[in-house]
N, C-alpha and C positions, 0 to 999 in steps of 0.2 A: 549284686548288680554293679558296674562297672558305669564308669561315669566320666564322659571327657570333661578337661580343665576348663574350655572355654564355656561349659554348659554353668558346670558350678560355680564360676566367676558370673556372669549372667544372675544365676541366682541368687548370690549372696552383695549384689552390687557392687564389684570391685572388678578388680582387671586383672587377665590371667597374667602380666609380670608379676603383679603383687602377688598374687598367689605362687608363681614359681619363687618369688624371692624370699617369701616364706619356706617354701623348701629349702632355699640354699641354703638359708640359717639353722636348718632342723628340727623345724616347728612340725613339719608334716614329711612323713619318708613310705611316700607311696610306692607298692608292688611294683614289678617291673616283669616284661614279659620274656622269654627268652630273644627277643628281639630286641631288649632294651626299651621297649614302650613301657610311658607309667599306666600305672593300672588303678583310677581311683574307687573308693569306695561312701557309702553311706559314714563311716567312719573317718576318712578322710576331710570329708564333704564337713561334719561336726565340727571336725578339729578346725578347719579351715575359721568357722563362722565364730568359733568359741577364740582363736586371734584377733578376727577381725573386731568383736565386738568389744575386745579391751583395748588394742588398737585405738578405734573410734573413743574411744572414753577418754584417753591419751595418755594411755600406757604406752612407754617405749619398749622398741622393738624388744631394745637389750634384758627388759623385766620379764617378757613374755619369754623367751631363750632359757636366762636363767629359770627361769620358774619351770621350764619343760628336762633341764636338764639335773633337777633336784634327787631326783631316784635314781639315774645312773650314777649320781657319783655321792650316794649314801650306800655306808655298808650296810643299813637294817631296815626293816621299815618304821622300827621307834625311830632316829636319825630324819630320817624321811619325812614321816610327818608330822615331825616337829618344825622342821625346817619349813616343810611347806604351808603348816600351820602360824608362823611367823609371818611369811611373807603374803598370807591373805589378811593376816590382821593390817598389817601394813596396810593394803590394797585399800582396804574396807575405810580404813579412816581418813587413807587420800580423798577416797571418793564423799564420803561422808563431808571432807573441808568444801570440795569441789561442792556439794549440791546445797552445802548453807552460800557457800558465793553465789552459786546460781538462780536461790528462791533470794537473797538481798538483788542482785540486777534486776530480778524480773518484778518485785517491792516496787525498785525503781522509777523501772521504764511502765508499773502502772499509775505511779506517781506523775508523770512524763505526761501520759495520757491524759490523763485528766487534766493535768497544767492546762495542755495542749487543748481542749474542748473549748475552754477562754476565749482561745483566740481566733476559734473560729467565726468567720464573716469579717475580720480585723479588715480594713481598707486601708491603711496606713503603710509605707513601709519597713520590711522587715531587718530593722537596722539596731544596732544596740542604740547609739542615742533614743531611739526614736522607742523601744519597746523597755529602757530604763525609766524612761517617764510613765510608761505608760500603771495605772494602777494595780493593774493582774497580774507586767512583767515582775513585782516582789516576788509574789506567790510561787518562783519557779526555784528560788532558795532553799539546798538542801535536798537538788536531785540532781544527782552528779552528772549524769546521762545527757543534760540540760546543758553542759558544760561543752561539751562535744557539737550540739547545737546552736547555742550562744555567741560565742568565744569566736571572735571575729580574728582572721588572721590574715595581714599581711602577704599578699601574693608576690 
């Protein structure tokens, strides 16, 4: 079954440049009709969502390329997936660094919260003199997150 671009852009929540600019690069090289129309398929439509969603993780373009262009330019399939076996370990352990950052911010920011519960009903204003004095403002020491909120700056 045959699938226009603007459909599968739609579906996959992105936009049909993104999706043609993935073809320029040679991520996806959909059928073409003797008229020169692209012709997508269920297959295309995969490949499309299997970009996008290393894309979104923030994998650059250029990793996603290389990584499609590993079999054309291995003479064997030993060659092949070794190399391709390299570069998901790689992947694997970006991601792995990425999601101990991500479970340490969201530590954080539930740190953050509870600070923040303190100071609910506070009448005072929200001023550093004014919340350095205050007893519960310690307690917000050692959430970096705070720092962002805090940290009063000069306009």
């Amino acid at each position: 079954m045959t699938k226009k671009i603007g459909a599968i852009a739609g579906r996959l929540g992105t936009t049909v440049r993104t999706l043609r600019f993935y073809e320029e690069q040679g991520l996806v090289r959909p059928r073409r009709t003797p008229g020169g129309t692209r012709i997508y398929d269920e297959e295309d439509e995969a490949r499309f969502a299997a970009c996008l969603a290393l894309a979104r993780l923030g994998f650059p373009l250029e990793r996603l390329v290389e990584l499609a262009g590993v079999r054309g330019s291995s003479r064997t399939g030993d060659e092949a997936s070794r190399k391709v076996s390299g570069q998901l370990h790689s992947m694997d352990a970006e991601l792995s660094a990425r999601a101990r950052a991500i479970e340490q911010q969201r530590a954080d920011i539930r740190r953050a919260s509870k600070f923040l519960r303190g100071c609910h009903g506070c009448q005072r204003p929200p001023t550093r003199a004014v919340c350095d004095e205050c007893e519960h403002g310690a307690s917000r020491e050692g959430i970096s997150i705070m720092r962002i909120v805090w940290d009063e700056f000069e306009r």
